[in-house]
N, C-alpha and C positions, 0 to 999 in steps of 0.2 A: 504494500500500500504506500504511496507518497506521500512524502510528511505534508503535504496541503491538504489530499484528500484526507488525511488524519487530522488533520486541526479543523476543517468542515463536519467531517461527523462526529467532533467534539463540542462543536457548537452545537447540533442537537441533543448532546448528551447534557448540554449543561442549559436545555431549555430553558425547565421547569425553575431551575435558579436565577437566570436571568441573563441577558445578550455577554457574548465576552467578544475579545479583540484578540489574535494574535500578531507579537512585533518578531521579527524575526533576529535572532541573537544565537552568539555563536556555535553555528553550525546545527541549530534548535530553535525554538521560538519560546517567547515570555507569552504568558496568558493573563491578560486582564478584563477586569472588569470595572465599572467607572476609573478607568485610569490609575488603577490599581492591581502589579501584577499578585496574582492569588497563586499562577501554577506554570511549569515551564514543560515545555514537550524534552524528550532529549531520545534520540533513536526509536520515536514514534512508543515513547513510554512517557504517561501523564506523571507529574509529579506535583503537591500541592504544597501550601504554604501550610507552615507550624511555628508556633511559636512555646513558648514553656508552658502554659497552658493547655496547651492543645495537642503538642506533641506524643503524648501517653496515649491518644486514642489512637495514632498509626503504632506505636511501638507496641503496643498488647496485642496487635493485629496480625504482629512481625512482619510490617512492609518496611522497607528500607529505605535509608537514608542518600539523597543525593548525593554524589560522591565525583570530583575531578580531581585529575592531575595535577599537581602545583610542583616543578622541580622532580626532589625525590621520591614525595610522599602525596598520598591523596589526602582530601581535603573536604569538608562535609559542607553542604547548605542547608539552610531550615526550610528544604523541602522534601519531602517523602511521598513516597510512590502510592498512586493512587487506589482506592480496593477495588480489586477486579469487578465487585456485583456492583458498583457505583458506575463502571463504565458502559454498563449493560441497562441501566435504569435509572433515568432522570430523576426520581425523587428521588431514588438515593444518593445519585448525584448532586441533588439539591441540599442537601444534608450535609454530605462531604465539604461543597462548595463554601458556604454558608460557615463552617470552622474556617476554612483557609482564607476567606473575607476576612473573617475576625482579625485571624494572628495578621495579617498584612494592615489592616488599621493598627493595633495594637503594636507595630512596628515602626509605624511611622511619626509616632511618639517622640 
């Protein structure tokens, strides 16, 4: 699948939560919503925003942490991979979403 036709049928995955934007960023795209990135694609895998708060519901779930290269050592973001049934289902997508809104306001703090 092409990472555009991937960020199109993310957009209807993420109806029921409300319109997103993708900006395209390296080598991946940022996901927002009002102008606010919530979630990043990276090799056609959704990853959502977290913050201290909100992080323990991806980590009980054991999805994992965004992770690049820096040098020698990889490197983590506070984003983590999306649950598979949220990809499948817009309300639960809407759900998912709706945390990673959160931690991205609560980031911009």
């Amino acid at each position: 699948m092409a990472m555009s036709e991937y960020v199109e049928y993310l957009k209807e995955v993420f109806s029921e939560f409300g319109e997103i934007r993708a900006k395209k960023m390296f080598g991946g795209y940022g996901i927002y919503h009002d102008d606010v990135m919530i979630g990043l694609v990276a090799d056609d895998m959704l990853y959502l925003k977290v913050d201290s708060e909100s992080v323990s519901r991806f980590e009980e779930r054991g999805l994992s942490q965004f992770m690049y290269p820096k040098g020698q050592k990889m490197v983590g973001m506070s984003y983590y991979l999306a649950p598979e049934e949220a990809l499948e289902d817009s309300s639960e997508m809407r759900h998912w979403a709706t945390l990673a809104y959160g931690a991205a306001l609560r980031s911009r703090k």
